[in-house]
C-alpha positions in Angstrom: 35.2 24.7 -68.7 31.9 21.9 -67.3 35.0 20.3 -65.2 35.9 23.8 -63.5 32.4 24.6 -63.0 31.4 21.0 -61.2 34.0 22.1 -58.7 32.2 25.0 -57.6 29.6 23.0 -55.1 33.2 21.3 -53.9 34.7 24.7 -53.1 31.4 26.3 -51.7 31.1 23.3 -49.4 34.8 23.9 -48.3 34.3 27.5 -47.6 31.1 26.6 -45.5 33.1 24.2 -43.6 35.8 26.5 -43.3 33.4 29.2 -41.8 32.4 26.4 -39.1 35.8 25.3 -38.5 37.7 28.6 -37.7 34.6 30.7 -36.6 33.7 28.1 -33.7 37.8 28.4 -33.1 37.3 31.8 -32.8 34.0 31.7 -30.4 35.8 29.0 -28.0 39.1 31.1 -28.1 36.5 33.8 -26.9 34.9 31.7 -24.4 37.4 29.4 -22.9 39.6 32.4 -22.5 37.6 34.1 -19.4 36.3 30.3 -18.0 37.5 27.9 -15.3 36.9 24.9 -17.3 38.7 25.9 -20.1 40.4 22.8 -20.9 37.1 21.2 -21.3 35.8 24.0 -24.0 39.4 23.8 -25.5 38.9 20.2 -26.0 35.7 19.5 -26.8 35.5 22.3 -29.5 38.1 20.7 -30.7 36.4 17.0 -31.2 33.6 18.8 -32.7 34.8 21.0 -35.3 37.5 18.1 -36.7 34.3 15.9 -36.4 32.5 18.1 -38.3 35.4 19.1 -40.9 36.2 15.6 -41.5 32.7 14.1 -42.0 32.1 17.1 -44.5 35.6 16.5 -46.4 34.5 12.6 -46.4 31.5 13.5 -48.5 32.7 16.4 -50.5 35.3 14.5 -51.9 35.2 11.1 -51.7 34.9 10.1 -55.0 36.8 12.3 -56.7 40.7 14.1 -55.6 39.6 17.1 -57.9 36.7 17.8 -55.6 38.5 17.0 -52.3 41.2 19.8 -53.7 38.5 21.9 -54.7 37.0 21.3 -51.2 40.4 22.0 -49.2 40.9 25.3 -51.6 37.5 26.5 -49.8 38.8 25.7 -46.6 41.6 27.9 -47.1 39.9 30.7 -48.5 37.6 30.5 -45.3 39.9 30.8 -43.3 41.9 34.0 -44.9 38.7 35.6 -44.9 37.6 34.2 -41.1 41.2 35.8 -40.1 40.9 39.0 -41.5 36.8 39.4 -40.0 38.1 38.5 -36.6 41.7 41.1 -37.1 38.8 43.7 -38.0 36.8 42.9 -35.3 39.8 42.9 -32.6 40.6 46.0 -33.6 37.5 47.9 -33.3 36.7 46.2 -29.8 39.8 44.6 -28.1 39.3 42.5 -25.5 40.9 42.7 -22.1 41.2 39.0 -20.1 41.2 39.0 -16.4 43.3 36.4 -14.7 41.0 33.4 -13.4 42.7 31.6 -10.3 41.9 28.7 -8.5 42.8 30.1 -4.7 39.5 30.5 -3.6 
């Protein structure tokens, strides 16, 4: 039962780096959408949040493939409940792009 409940911090860290990871996907998705340099946003979200998720998995777990699993279980968690926020959310205010173009 101690072994289950040292996990928790591993799983609670995973879920908060979950929350970073697929709500800064979401943001960017929302702001690169409607943008002229969205390649750039696309890109350099990207850099961040695996920078982010993979400095925080290096710490969570790296002594111990219990906690990096406990860690990755988080994640995962995070992101079912991220997905069905932003479903919810889409839903109740849905978003219309306009078409950017470069003839100007």
């Amino acid at each position: 039962m101690n072994d289950i409940l040292s996990l928790l911090p591993a799983v609670l860290a995973g879920m908060l780096l979950g929350v970073i990871f697929f709500g800064g996907l979401w943001l960017t998705v929302n702001k690169g959408l409607g943008s002229k340099r969205a390649t750039l946003i696309f890109f350099g979200s990207l850099i961040l949040r695996m920078a982010i998720i993979l400095t925080g998995f290096y710490f969570v777990g790296g002594d111990s493939w219990q906690k990096l699993l406990a860690c990755l279980v988080g994640f995962l968690i995070a992101r079912i409940v991220i997905t069905n926020i932003t479903k919810k959310l889409k839903q109740a205010n849905p978003v219309f792009i306009k078409e950017v173009s470069d003839e100007n």
